[in-house]
C-alpha positions in Angstrom: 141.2 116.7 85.8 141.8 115.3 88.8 143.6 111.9 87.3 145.6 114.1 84.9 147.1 116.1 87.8 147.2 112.9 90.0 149.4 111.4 86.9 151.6 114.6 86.8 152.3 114.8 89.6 153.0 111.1 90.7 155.2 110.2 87.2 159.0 111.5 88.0 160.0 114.3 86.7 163.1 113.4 85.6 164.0 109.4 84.9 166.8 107.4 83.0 168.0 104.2 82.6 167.5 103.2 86.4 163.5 104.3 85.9 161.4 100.8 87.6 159.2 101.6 83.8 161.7 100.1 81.6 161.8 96.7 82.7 158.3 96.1 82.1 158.7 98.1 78.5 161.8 95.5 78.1 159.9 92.3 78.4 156.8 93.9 76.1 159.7 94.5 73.7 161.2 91.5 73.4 157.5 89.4 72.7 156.1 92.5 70.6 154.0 90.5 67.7 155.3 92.7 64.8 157.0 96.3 63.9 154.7 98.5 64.9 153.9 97.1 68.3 157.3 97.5 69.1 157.8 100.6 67.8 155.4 101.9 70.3 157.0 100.4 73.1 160.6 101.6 71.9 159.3 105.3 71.7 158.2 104.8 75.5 161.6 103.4 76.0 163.6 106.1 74.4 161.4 108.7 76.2 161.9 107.4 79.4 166.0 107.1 78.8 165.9 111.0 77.4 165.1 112.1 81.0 168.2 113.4 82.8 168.4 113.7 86.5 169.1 117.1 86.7 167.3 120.2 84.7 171.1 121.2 83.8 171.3 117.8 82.6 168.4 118.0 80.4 169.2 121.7 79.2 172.5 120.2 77.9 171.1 116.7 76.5 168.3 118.7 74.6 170.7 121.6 73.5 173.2 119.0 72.4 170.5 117.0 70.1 169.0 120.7 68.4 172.6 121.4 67.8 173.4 117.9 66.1 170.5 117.6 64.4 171.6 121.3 62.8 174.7 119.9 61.8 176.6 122.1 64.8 178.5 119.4 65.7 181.4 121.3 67.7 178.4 122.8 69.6 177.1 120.0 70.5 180.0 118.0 71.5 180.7 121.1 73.6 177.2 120.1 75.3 177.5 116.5 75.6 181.2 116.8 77.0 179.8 119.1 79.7 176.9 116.3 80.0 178.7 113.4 80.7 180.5 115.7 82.8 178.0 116.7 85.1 176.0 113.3 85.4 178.7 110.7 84.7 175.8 108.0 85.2 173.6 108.9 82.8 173.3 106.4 80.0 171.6 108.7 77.1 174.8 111.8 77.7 177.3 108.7 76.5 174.8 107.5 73.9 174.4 110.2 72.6 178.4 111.8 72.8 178.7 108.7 70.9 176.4 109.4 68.1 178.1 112.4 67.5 181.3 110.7 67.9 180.5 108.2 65.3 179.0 111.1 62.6 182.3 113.1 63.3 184.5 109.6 62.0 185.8 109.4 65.4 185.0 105.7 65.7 187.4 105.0 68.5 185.9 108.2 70.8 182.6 106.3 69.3 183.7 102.8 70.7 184.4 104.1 73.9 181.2 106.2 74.8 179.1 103.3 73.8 181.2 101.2 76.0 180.3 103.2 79.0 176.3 103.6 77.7 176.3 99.2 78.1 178.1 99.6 81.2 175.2 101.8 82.6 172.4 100.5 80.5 173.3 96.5 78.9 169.7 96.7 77.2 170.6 100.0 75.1 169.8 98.3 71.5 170.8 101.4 70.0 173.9 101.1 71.7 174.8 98.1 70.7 173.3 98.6 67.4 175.6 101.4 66.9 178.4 99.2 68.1 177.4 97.2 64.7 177.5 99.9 62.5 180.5 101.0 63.4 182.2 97.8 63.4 180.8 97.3 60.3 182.5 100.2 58.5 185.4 99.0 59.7 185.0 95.6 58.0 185.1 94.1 61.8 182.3 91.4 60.4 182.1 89.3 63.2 182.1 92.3 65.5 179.8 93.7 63.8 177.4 90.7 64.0 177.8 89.5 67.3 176.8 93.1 68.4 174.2 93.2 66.2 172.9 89.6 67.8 172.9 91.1 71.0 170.9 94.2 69.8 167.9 92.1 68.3 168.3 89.8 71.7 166.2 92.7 73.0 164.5 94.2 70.3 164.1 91.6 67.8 161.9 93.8 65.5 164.5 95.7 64.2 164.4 94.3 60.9 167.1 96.8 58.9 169.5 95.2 61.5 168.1 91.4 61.1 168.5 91.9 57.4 172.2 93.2 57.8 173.2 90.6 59.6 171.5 88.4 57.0 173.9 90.0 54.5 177.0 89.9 56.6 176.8 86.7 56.9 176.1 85.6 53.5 178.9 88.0 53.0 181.1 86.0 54.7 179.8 82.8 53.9 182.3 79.6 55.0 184.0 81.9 57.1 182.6 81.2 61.1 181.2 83.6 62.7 
């Protein structure tokens, strides 16, 4: 009992991109032997980047995902709006405002928030891996592999984006990339 409240109470309370955790959790990442090694370690990471710095913060941020997940989306980019808003340097907000961004077709509002995620967080692979998607739908191939590259330069066990990039370039074959 003692070590469990020892743990609470020594483990912030609130965390994000700048939490001394992650780079530990980055270098596991980036040598995890297979898929689900590193799928533990990105749950960790994603936990950890979740956290805002304020409990407004993390009213919004959690408010914001229920409402995108119910397909609220005007809600919740009411939320995030107010979000980024409020903690301008939190990486997860942007992430996220982009996410919804990106489901809404607004790929250049999508573009930008993701811009401002790497800006505060350059290991965000969903970030970049976003960054790949969306430069993918716009037939932006090289765009969409180079960010793609840098996305499995820190999580290389992402293997739907290893095998996209695969396909993009075979896709493009004789054209350089």
């Amino acid at each position: 009992m003692l070590t469990l409240l020892f743990i609470v109470f020594a483990s912030p309370a609130m965390a994000d991109q700048n939490d001394p955790r992650l780079s530990p959790l980055f270098e596991k990442l980036k040598v995890a032997p297979d898929f689900a090694a590193a799928h533990e370690i990105e749950i960790n990471i994603w936990h950890i980047w979740s956290k805002a710095n304020t409990a407004g913060g993390g009213v919004l941020f959690r408010q914001g995902v229920q409402y995108m997940n119910d397909g609220e989306n005007e809600k919740a980019l009411v939320n995030f709006n107010a979000l980024v808003e409020i903690e301008p340097e939190f990486a997860e907000g942007w992430n996220k405002r982009a996410t919804l961004h990106y489901v809404m077709g607004n790929f250049d509002g999508s573009v930008a928030d993701i811009q401002r995620t790497l800006t505060l967080e350059e290991r965000h692979f969903g970030a970049l891996s976003g960054l790949g998607l969306i430069y993918d739908a716009m037939d932006r191939k090289e765009a969409a592999v180079k960010a793609f590259r840098a996305a499995l330069g820190i999580h290389p066990n992402m293997e739907s984006i290893r095998r996209r990039v695969e396909e993009l370039i075979e896709e493009t074959e004789g054209i350089p990339l």
